[in-house]
C-alpha positions in Angstrom: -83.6 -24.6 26.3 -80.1 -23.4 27.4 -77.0 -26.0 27.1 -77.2 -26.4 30.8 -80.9 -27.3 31.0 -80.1 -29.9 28.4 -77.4 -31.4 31.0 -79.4 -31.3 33.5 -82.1 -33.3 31.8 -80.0 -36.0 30.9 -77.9 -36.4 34.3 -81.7 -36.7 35.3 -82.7 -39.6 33.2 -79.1 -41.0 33.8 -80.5 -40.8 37.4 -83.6 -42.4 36.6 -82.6 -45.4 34.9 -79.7 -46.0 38.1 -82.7 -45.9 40.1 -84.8 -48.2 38.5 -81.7 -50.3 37.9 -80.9 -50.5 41.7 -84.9 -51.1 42.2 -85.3 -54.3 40.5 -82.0 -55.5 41.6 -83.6 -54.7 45.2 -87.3 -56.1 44.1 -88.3 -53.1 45.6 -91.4 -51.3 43.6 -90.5 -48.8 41.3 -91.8 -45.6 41.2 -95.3 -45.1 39.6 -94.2 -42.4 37.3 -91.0 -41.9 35.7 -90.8 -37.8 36.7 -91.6 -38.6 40.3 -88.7 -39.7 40.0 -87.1 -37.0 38.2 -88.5 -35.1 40.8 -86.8 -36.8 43.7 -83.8 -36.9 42.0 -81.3 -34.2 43.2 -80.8 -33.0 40.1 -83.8 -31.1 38.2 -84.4 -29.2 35.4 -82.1 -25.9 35.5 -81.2 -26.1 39.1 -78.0 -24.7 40.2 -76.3 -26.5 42.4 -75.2 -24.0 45.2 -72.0 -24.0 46.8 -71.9 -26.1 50.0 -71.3 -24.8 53.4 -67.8 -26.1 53.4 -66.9 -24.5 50.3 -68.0 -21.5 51.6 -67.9 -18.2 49.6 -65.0 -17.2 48.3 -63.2 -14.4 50.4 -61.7 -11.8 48.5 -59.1 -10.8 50.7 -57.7 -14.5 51.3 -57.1 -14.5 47.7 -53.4 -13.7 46.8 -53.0 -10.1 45.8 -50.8 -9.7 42.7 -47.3 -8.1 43.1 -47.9 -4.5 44.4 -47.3 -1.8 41.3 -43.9 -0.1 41.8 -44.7 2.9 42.6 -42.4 5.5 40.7 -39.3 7.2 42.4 -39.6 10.8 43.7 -37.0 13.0 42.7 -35.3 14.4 45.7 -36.6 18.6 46.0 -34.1 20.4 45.0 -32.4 22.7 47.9 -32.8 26.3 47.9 -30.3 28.1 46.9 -27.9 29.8 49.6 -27.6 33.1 49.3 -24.0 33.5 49.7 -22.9 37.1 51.4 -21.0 39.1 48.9 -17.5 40.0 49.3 -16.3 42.8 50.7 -14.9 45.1 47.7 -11.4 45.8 48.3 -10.7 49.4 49.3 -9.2 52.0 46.1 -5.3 52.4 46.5 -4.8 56.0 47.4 -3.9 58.3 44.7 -3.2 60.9 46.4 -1.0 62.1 49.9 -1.2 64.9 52.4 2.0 67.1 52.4 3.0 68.6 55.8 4.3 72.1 56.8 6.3 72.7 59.6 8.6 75.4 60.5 11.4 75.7 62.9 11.7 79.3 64.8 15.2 79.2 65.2 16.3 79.3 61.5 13.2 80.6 60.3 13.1 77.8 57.8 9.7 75.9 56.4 10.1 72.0 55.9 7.3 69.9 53.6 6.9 66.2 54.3 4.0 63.9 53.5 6.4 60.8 55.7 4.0 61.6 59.5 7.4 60.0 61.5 9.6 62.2 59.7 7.3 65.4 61.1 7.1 63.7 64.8 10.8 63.7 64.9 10.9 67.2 64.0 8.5 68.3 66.7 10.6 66.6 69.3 13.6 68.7 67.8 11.5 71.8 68.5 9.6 72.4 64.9 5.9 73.5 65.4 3.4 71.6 62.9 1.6 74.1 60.6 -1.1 71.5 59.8 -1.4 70.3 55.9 0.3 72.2 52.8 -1.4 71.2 50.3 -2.2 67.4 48.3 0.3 65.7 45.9 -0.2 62.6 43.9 1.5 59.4 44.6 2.7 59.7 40.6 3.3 62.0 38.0 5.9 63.0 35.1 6.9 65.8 37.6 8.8 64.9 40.5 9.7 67.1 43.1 13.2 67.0 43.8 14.6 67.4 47.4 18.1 69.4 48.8 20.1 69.9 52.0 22.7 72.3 52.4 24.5 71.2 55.8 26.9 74.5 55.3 24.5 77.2 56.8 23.6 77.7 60.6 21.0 75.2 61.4 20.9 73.6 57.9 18.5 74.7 54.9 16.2 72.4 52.3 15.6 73.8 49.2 13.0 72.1 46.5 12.8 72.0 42.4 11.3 70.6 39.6 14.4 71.4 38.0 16.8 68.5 37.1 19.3 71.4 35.8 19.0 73.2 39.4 18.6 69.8 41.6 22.3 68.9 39.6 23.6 72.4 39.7 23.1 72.7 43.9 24.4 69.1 44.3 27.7 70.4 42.6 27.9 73.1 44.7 27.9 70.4 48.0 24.2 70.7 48.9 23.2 67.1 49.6 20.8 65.9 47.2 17.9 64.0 49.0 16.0 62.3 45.9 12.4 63.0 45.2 10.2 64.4 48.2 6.7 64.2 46.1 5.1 65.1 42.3 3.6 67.5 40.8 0.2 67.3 39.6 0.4 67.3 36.2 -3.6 68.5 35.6 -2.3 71.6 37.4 -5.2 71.8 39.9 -3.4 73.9 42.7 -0.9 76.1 42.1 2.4 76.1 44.8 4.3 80.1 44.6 7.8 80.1 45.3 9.4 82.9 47.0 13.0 84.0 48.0 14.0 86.4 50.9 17.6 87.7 49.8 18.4 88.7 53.9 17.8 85.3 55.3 20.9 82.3 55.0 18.7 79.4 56.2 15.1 79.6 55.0 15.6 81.5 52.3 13.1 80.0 49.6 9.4 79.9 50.5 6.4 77.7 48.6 2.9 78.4 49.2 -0.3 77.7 47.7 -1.9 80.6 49.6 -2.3 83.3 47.3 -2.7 85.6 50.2 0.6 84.7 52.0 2.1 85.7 48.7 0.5 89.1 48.8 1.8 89.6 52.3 5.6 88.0 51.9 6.0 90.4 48.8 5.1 93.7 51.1 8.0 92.3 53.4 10.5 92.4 51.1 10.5 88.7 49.2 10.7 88.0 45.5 8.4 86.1 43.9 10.0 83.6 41.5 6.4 82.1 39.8 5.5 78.5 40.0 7.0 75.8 41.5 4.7 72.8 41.2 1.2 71.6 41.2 -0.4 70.8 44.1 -4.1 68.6 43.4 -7.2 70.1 43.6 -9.3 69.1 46.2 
């Protein structure tokens, strides 16, 4: 017998006995066996005693919940990465410069410039523009010096690589302009220099036309070799 048949049992004698008790108190007859009234006792033999209706089952949901679990933080997604628009690479400083020709058909005489107001002012004194001579660095060992001689009709420039010349001419009153350009130093085009002996203004010639020089030679002018580098294209 299980321990709670055994308390069942004896809360049923217990019962029993009050009974009896109560009955002769009472002079009311007893019971004529002892389990009668065992059996009308409202306590038998492993009986479970069921909850009443005013207990009422247990609802689940009225009882109180424990403390919700924390639920763990979400790290924030990290943003995309913006594709930032490259930077505009700066533009290459110029190397190089575009010499002018122009000529004036009163003297005869050639002028070489790479400075574009310099040749505007010259065409509204009545130069024509021959279009581009040839291409110069910005900077070499070699510069290009630059002469006026204010003494002739109409004026004459004359240019040298020659410090010893560029001096000598200055001491003879020619005005001494500076440098005009450089020479290329890698030698890429070749500039001829040519001397007419029957002209006073425009007397020295530069090329880098090989057939120019050809024809200038069957009119009568020297040729005098090399007189600077020009850049090869």
């Amino acid at each position: 017998m299980t321990r709670m048949g055994y308390a069942g049992k004896h809360a049923a004698l217990l019962a029993v006995a009050l009974v009896t008790a109560l009955a002769l108190a009472a002079g009311s007859p007893l019971p004529a066996r002892a389990d009668e009234a065992v059996a009308d006792s409202p306590v038998s033999e492993g009986a479970v005693q069921e909850p009443s209706e005013e207990q009422g089952e247990k609802d689940p949901q009225s009882e109180p919940e424990g403390e919700p679990e924390e639920q763990p933080e979400q790290e924030p997604e990290p943003d995309e990465p913006v594709e930032e628009e490259p930077e505009p690479e700066p533009e290459p400083e110029p190397t190089d410069m575009t010499m002018l020709r122009f000529y004036n058909p009163y003297t005869g005489e050639h002028l070489y410039t790479a400075d574009a107001d310099e040749g505007e002012a010259l065409v509204g004194l009545g130069w024509s523009t021959e279009g581009e001579a040839w291409t110069a660095p910005l900077s070499s060992k070699t510069p290009v010096y630059r002469l006026y001689n204010p003494y002739v009709s109409g004026g004459d420039h004359h240019y040298t690589t020659s410090k010893t010349e560029y001096a000598q001419l200055g001491s003879l009153g020619w005005r001494q302009e500076g440098i005009g350009w450089y020479s290329d130093d890698e030698r890429g085009v070749r500039l001829y220099r040519l001397f007419n002996p029957y002209a006073q203004t425009g007397s020295h010639h530069y090329t880098a036309s090989y057939d120019e020089l050809v024809a200038l030679k069957r009119q009568g002018w020297r040729y005098e070799g090399t007189a600077w580098y020009g850049m090869a294209q």
